[in-house]
C-alpha positions, 0 to 999 in steps of 0.5 A: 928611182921613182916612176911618177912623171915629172911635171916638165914631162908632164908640161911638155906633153900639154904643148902639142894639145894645145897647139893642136887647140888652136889649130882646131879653131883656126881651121874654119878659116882655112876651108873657106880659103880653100872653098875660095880657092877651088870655086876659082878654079871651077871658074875657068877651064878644069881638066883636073882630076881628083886622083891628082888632088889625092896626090897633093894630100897624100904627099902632105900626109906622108912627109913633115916638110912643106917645102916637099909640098911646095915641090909637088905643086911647082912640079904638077904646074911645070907637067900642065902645058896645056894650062888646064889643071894646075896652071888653070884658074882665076884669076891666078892658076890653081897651083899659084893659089895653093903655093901662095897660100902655104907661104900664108900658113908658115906666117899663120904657124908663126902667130899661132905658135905666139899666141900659144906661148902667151896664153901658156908660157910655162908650156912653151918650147923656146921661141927660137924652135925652128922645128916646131914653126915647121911643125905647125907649118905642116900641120896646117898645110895637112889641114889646109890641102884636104879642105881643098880636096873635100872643096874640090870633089864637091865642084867637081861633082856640082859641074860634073852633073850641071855640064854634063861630065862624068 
């Protein structure tokens, strides 16, 4: 029995790095959709606090599945009845923005992972692996929820120091 890796292994190990590639070069885009984001929110009336936006990335840290995003997000945006965190904003509330986003990024999941099957299609797992869209998805959505949270602690500390907050 030998115990040299087979080449499928050994193709199948280069799948994920070069869909981490690709992801890599995507991400520039995705802290300006956040920059863009959080500036709205800044824009209006903010009560956020940053532990609150720890939280997000936390939970997109800790689980694989957007879907339980989602859920947090719906869920901080039914606690705000005062309409001065998540359901704050301009000129959509900062959890509309974020949950219409993800929503961007399963669809980006979906190019990207084309992209990849034709620059490398002896690499590609089946076009039809749900787990991996939802992979990538994840991937992204990591990404994507801490640009937000490096967007956010900024403003927060550039209208901290301008209007007087601590």
């Amino acid at each position: 029995m030998s115990t040299q890796p087979s080449a499928i292994s050994g193709q199948s190990e280069l799948w994920p790095l070069l869909v981490d590639e690709m992801i890599d070069q995507a991400s520039s885009m995705e802290v300006d959709v956040a920059k863009r984001i959080i500036e709205a929110y800044f824009a209006g009336n903010h009560k956020l606090e940053r532990k609150q936006m720890s939280n997000l990335v936390a939970i997109a840290g800790e689980t694989g599945s957007v879907p339980i995003v989602e859920d947090f997000v719906r869920y901080q945006m039914g606690r705000d009845t005062n309409r001065r965190t998540w359901n704050a904003g301009h000129p959509k509330s900062l959890g509309n923005s974020i949950l219409d986003h993800l929503k961007e990024l399963k669809n980006s999941a979906t190019a990207l992972l084309e992209r990849a099957r034709k620059r490398a299609p002896e690499l590609a797992p089946s076009p039809a692996d749900e787990k991996e869209k939802n992979r990538v998805w994840s991937l992204l959505t990591c990404r994507f929820v801490a640009y937000l949270e490096h967007a956010f602690v900024y403003y927060k500390n550039e209208k901290g120091l301008a209007g007087g907050e601590q």
